[in-house]
MARBA-815268 format. One record per atom (N, C-alpha, C, CB): residue number from 1; residue in one letter; atom name; x, y, z. Coordinates in nm, 4 decimals, always signed. Glycine has a CB too. Layout:
// residues N
+-----+----+----+----------+----------+----------+
:   i : aa : at :       xx :       yy :       zz :
+-----+----+----+----------+----------+----------+
: NUM :  A : CA :        X :        Y :        Z :
...
+-----+----+----+----------+----------+----------+
***
This chain:
// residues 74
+-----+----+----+----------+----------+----------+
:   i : aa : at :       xx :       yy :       zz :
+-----+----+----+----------+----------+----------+
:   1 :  X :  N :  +8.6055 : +10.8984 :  +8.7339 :
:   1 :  X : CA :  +8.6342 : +10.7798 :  +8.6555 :
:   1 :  X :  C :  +8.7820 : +10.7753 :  +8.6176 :
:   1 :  X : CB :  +8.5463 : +10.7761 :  +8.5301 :
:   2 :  X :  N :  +8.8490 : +10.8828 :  +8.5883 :
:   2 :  X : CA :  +8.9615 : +10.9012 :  +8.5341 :
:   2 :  X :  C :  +9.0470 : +10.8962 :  +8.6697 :
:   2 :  X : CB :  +8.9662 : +11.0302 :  +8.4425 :
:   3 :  X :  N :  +9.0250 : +10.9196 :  +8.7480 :
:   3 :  X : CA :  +9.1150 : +10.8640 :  +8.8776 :
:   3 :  X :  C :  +9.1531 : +10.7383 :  +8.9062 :
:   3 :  X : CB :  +9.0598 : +10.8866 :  +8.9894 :
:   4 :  X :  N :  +8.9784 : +10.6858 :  +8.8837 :
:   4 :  X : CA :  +8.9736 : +10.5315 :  +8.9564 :
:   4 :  X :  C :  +9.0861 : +10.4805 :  +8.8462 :
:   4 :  X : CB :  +8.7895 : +10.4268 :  +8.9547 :
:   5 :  X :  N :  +9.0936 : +10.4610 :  +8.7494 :
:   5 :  X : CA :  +9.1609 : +10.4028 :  +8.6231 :
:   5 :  X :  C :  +9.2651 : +10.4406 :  +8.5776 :
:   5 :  X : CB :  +9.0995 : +10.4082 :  +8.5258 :
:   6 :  X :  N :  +9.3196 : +10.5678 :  +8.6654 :
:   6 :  X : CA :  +9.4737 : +10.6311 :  +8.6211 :
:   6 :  X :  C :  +9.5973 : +10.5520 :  +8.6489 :
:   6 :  X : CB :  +9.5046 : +10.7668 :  +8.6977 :
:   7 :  X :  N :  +9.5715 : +10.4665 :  +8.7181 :
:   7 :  X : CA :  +9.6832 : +10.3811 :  +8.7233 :
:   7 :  X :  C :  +9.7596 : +10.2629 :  +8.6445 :
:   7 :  X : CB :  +9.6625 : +10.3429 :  +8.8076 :
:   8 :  X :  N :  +9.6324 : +10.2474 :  +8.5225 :
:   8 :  X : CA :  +9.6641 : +10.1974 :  +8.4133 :
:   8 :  X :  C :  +9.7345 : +10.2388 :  +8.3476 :
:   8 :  X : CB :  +9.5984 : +10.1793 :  +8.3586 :
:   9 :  X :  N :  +9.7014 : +10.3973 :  +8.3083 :
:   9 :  X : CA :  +9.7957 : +10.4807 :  +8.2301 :
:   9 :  X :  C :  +9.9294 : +10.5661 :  +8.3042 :
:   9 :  X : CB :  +9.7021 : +10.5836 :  +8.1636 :
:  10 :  X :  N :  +9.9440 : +10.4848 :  +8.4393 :
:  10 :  X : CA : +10.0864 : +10.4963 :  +8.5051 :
:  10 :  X :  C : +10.1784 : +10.3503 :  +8.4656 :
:  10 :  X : CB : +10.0641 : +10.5136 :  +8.6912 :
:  11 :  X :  N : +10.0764 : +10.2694 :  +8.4171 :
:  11 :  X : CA : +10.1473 : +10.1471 :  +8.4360 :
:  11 :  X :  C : +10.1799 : +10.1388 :  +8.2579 :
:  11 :  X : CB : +10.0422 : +10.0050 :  +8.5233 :
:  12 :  X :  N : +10.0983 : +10.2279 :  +8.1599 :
:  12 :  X : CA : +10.1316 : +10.2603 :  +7.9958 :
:  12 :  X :  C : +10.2517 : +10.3498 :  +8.0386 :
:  12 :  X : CB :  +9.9919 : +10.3534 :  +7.8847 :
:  13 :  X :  N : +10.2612 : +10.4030 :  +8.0897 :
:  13 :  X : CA : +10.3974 : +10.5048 :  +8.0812 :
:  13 :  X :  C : +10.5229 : +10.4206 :  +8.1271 :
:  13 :  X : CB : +10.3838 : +10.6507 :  +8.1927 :
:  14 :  X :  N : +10.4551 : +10.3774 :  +8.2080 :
:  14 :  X : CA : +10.5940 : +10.2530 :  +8.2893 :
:  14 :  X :  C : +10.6445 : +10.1507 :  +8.1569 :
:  14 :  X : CB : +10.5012 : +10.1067 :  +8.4533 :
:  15 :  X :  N : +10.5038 : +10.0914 :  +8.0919 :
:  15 :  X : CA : +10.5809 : +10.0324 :  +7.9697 :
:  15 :  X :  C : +10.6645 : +10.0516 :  +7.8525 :
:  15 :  X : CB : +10.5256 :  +9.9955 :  +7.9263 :
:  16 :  X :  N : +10.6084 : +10.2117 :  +7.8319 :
:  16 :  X : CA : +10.6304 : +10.2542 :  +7.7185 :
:  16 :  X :  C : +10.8165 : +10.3385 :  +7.7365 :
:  16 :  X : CB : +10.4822 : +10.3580 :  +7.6798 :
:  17 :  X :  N : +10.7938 : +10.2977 :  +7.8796 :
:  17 :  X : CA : +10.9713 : +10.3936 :  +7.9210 :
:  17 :  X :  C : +11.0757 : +10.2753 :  +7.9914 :
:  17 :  X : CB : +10.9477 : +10.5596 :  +8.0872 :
:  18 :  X :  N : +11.0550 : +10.1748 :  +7.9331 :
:  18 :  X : CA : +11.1055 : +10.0438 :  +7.9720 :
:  18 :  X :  C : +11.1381 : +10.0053 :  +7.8660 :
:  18 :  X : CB : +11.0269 :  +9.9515 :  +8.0377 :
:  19 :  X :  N : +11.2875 : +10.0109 :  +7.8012 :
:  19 :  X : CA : +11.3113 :  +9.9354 :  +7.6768 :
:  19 :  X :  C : +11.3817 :  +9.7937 :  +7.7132 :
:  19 :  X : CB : +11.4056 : +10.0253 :  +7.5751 :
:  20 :  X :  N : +11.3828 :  +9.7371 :  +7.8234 :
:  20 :  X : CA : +11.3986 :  +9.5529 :  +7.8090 :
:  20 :  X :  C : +11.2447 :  +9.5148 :  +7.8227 :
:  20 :  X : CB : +11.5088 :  +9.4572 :  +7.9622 :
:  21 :  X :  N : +11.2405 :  +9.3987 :  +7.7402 :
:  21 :  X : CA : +11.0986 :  +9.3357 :  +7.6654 :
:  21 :  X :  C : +11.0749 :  +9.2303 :  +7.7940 :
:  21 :  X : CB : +11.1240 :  +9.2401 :  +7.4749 :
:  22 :  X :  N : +11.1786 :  +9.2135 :  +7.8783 :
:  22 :  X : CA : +11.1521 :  +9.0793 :  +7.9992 :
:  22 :  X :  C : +11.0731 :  +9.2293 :  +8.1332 :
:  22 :  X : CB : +11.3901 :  +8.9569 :  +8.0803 :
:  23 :  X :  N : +11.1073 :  +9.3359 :  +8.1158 :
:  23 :  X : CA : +11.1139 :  +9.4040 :  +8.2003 :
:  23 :  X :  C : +10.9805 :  +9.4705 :  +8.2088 :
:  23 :  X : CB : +11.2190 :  +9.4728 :  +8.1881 :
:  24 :  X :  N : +10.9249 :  +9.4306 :  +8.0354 :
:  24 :  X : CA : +10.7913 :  +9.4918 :  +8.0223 :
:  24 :  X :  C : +10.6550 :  +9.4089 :  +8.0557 :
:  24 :  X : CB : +10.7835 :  +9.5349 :  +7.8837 :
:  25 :  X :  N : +10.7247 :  +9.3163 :  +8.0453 :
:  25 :  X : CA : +10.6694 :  +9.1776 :  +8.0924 :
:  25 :  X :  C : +10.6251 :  +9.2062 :  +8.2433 :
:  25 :  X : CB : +10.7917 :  +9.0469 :  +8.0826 :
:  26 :  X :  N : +10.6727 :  +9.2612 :  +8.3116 :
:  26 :  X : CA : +10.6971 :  +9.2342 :  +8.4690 :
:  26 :  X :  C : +10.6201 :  +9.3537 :  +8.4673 :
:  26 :  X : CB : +10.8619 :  +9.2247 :  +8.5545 :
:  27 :  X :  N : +10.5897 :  +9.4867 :  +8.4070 :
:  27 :  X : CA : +10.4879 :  +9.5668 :  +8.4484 :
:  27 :  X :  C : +10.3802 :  +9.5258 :  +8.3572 :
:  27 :  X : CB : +10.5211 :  +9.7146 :  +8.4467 :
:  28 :  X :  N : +10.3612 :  +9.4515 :  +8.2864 :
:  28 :  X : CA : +10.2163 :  +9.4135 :  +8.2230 :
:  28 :  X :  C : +10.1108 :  +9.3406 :  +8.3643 :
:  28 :  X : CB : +10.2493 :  +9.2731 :  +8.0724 :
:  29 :  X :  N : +10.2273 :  +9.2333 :  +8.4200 :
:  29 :  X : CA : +10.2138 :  +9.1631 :  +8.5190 :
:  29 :  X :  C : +10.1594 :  +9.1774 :  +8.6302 :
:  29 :  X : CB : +10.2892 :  +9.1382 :  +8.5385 :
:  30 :  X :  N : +10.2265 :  +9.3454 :  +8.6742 :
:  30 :  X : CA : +10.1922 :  +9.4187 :  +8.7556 :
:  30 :  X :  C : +10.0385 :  +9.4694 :  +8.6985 :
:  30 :  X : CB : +10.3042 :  +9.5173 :  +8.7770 :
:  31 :  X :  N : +10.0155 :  +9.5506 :  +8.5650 :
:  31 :  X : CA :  +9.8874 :  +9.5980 :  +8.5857 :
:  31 :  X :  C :  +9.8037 :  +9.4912 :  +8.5831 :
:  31 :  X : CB :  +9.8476 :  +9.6946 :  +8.4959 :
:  32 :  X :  N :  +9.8621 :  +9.3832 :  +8.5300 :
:  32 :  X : CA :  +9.7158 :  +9.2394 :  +8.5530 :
:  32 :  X :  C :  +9.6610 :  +9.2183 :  +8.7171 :
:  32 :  X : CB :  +9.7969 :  +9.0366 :  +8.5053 :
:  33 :  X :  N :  +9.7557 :  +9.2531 :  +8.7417 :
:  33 :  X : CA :  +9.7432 :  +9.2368 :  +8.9097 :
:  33 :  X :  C :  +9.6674 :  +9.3114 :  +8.9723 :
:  33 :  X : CB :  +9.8562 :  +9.2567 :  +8.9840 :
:  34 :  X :  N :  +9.6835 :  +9.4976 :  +8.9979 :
:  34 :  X : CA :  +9.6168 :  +9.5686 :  +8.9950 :
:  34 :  X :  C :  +9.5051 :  +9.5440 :  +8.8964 :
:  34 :  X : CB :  +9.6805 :  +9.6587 :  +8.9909 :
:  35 :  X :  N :  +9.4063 :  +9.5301 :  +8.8166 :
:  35 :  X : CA :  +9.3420 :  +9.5069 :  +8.6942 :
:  35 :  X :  C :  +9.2492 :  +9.3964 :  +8.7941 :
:  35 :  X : CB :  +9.4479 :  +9.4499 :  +8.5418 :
:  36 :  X :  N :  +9.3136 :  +9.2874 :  +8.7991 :
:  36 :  X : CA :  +9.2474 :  +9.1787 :  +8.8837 :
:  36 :  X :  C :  +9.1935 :  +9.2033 :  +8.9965 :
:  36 :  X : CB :  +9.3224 :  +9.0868 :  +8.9144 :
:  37 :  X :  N :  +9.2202 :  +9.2870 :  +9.0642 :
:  37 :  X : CA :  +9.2286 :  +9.3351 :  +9.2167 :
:  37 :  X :  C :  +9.0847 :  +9.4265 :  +9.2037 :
:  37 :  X : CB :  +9.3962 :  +9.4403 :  +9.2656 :
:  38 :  X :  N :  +9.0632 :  +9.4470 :  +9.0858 :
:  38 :  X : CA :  +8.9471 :  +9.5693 :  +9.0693 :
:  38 :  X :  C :  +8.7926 :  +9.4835 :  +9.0032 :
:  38 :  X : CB :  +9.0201 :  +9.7149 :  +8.9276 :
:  39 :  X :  N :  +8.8084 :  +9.3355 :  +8.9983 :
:  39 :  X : CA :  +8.7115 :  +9.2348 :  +8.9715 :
:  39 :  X :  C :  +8.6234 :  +9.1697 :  +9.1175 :
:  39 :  X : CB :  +8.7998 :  +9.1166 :  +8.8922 :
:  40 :  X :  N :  +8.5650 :  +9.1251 :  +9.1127 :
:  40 :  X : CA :  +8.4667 :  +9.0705 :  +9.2670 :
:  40 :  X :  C :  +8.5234 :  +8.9178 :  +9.2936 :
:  40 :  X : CB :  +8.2515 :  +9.0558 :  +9.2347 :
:  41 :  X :  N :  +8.5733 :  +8.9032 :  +9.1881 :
:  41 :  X : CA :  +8.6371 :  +8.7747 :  +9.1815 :
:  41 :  X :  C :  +8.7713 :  +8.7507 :  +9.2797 :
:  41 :  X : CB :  +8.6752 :  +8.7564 :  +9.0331 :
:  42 :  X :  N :  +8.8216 :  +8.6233 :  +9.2997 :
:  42 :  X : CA :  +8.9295 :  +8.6005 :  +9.3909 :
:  42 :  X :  C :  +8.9928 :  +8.5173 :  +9.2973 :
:  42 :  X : CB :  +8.9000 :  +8.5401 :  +9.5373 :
:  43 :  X :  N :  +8.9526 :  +8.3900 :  +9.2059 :
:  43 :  X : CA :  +8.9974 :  +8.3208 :  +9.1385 :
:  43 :  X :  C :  +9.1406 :  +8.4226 :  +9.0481 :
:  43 :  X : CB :  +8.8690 :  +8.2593 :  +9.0648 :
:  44 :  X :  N :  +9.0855 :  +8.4762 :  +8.9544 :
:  44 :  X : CA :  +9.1341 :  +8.5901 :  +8.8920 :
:  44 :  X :  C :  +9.2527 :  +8.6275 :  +9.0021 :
:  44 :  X : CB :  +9.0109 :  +8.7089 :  +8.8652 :
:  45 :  X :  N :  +9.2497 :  +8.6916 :  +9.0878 :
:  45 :  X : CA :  +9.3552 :  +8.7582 :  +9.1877 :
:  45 :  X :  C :  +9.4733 :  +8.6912 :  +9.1941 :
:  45 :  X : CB :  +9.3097 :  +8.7675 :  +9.3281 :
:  46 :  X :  N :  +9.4171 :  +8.5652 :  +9.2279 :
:  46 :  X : CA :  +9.4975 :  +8.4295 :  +9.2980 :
:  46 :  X :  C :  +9.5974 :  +8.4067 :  +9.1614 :
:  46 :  X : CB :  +9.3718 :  +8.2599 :  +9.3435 :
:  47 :  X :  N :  +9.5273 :  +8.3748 :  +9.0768 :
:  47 :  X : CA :  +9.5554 :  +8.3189 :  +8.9191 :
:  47 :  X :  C :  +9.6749 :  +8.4154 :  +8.9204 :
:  47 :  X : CB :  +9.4184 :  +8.3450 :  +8.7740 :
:  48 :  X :  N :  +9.6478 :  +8.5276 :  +8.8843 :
:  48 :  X : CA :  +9.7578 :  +8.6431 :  +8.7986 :
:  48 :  X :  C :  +9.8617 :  +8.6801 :  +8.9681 :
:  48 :  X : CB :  +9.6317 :  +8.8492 :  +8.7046 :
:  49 :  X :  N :  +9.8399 :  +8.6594 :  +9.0524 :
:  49 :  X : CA :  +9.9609 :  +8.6531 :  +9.1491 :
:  49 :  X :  C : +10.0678 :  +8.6055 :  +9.1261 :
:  49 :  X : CB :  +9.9441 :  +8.5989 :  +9.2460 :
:  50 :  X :  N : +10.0199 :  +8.4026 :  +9.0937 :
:  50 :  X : CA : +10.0974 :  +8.2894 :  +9.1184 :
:  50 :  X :  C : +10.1720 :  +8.3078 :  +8.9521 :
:  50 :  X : CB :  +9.9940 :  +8.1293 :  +9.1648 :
:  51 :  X :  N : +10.0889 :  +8.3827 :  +8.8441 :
:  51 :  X : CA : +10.1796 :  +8.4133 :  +8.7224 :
:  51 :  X :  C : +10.3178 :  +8.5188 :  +8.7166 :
:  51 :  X : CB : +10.0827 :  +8.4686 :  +8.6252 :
:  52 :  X :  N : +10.2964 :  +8.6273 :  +8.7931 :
:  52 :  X : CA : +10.3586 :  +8.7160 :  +8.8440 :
:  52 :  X :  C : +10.4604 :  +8.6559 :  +8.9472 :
:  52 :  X : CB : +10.2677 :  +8.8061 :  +8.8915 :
:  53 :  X :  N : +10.4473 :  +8.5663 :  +9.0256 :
:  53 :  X : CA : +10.5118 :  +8.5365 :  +9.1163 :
:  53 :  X :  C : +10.6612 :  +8.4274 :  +9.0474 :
:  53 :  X : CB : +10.3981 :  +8.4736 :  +9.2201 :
:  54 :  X :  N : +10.5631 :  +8.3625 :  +8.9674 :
:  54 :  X : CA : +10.7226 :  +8.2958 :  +8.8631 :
:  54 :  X :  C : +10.7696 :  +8.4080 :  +8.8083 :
:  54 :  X : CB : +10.6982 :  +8.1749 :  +8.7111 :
:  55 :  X :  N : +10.6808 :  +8.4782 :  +8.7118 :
:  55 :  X : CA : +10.7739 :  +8.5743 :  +8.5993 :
:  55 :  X :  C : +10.9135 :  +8.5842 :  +8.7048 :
:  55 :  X : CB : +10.6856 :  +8.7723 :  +8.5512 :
:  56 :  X :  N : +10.8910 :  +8.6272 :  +8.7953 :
:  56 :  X : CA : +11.0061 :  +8.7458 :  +8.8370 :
:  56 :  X :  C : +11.1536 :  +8.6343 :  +8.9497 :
:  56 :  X : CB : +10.8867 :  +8.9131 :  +8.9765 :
:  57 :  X :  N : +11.1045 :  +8.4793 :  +8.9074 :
:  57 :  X : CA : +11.1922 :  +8.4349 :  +8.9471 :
:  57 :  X :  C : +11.3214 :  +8.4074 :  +8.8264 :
:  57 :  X : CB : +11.1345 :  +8.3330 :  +9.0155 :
:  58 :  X :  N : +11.4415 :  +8.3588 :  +8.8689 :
:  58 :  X : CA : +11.5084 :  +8.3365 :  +8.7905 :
:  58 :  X :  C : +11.5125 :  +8.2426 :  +8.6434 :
:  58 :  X : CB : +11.5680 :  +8.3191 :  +8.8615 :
:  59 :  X :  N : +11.4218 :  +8.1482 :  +8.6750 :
:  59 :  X : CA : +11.3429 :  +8.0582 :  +8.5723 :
:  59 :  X :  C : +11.2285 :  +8.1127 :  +8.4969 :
:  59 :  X : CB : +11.2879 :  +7.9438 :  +8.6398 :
:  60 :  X :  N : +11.1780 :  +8.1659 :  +8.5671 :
:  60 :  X : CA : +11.0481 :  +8.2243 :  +8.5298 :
:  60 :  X :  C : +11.1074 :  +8.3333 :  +8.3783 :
:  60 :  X : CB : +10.9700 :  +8.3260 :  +8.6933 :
:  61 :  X :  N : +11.2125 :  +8.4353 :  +8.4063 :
:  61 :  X : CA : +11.2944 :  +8.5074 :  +8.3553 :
:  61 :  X :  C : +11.3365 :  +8.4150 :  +8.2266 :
:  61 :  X : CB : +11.3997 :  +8.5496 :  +8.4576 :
:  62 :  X :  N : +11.3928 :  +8.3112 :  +8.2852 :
:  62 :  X : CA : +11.4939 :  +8.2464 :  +8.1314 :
:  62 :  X :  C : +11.3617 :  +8.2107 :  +8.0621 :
:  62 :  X : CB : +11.6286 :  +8.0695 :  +8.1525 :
:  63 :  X :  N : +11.2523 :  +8.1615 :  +8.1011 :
:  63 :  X : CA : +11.1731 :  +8.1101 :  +8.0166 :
:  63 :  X :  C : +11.0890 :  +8.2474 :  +7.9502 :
:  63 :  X : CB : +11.0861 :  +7.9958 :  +8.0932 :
:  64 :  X :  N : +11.0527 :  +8.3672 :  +7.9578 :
:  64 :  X : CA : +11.0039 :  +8.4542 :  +7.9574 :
:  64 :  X :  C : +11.0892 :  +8.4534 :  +7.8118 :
:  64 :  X : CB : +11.0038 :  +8.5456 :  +8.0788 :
:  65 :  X :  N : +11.2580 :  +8.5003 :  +7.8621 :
:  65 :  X : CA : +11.3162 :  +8.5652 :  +7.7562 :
:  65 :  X :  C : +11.3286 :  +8.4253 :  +7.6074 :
:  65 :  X : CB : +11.4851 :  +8.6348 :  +7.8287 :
:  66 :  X :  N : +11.3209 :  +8.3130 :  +7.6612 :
:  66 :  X : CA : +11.3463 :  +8.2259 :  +7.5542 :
:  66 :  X :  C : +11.1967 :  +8.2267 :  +7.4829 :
:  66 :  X : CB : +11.4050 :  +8.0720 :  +7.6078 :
:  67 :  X :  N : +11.0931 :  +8.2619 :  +7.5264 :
:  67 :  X : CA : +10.9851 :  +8.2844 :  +7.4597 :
:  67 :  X :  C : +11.0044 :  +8.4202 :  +7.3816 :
:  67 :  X : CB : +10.8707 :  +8.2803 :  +7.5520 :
:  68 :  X :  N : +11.0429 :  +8.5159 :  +7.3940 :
:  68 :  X : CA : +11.0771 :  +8.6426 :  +7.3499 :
:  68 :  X :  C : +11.1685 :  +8.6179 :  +7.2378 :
:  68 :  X : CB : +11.1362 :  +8.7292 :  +7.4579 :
:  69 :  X :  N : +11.2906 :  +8.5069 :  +7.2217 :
:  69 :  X : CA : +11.3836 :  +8.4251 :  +7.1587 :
:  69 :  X :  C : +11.2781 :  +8.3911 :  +7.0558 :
:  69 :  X : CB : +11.4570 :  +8.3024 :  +7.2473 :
:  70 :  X :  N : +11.2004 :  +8.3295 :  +7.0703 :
:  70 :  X : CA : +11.1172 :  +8.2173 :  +6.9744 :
:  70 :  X :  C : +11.0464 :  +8.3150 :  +6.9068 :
:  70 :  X : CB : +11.0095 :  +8.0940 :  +7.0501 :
:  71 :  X :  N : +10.9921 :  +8.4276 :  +6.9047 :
:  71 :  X : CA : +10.9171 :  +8.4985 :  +6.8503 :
:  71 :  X :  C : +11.0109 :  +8.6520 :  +6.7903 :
:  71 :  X : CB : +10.8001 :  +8.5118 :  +6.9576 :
:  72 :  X :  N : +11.1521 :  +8.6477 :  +6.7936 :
:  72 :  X : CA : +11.2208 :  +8.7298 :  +6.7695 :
:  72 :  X :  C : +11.1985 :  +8.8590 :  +6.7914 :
:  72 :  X : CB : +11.2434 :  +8.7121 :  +6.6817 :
:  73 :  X :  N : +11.1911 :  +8.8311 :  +6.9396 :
:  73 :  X : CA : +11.1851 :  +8.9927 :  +7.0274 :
:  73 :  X :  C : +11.3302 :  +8.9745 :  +7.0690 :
:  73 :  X : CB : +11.0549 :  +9.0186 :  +7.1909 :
:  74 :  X :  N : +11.3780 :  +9.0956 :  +7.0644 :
:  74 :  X : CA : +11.5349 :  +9.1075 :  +7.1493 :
:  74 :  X :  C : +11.5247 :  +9.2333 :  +7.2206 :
:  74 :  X : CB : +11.6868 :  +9.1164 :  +7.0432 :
+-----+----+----+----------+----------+----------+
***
C-alpha cells in the first residue's frame, strides 16, 4: 500500500522544499494529475491536464501569481 501511494509523499517533499508559492502550485498540479490517473475515470484525467496545462503557461503564471496577490501570499 505504501508503495502504491509513495509518490504522494514524493510530491509532499517536492512541496514542502519549494519556497516560490507559483512553483508549488505547479507540483500540487502535478500530484492532481498523478492522483487523477489512479481513478477509473477519464473525465477527471482530461479535466486536471487542461488545468495543469494553463498553470504552466505564461498567463496561466500571471494569473496564478495575481491570485496569490489577492490573498496575500508572496
Amino acid at each position: 500500500l505504501l508503495q502504491t501511494w509513495s509518490p504522494l509523499l514524493q510530491y509532499g517533499q517536492k512541496f514542502l522544499g519549494t519556497p516560490d508559492p507559483y512553483e508549488k502550485g505547479l507540483v500540487v498540479a502535478e500530484a492532481a494529475e498523478w492522483l487523477a490517473s489512479k481513478t477509473d475515470a477519464t473525465v477527471d484525467d482530461e479535466l486536471v491536464q487542461h488545468l495543469a496545462d494553463v498553470a504552466k503557461t505564461d498567463e496561466g503564471e500571471r494569473l496564478i501569481r495575481f491570485c496569490l496577490g489577492l490573498a496575500g501570499v508572496k
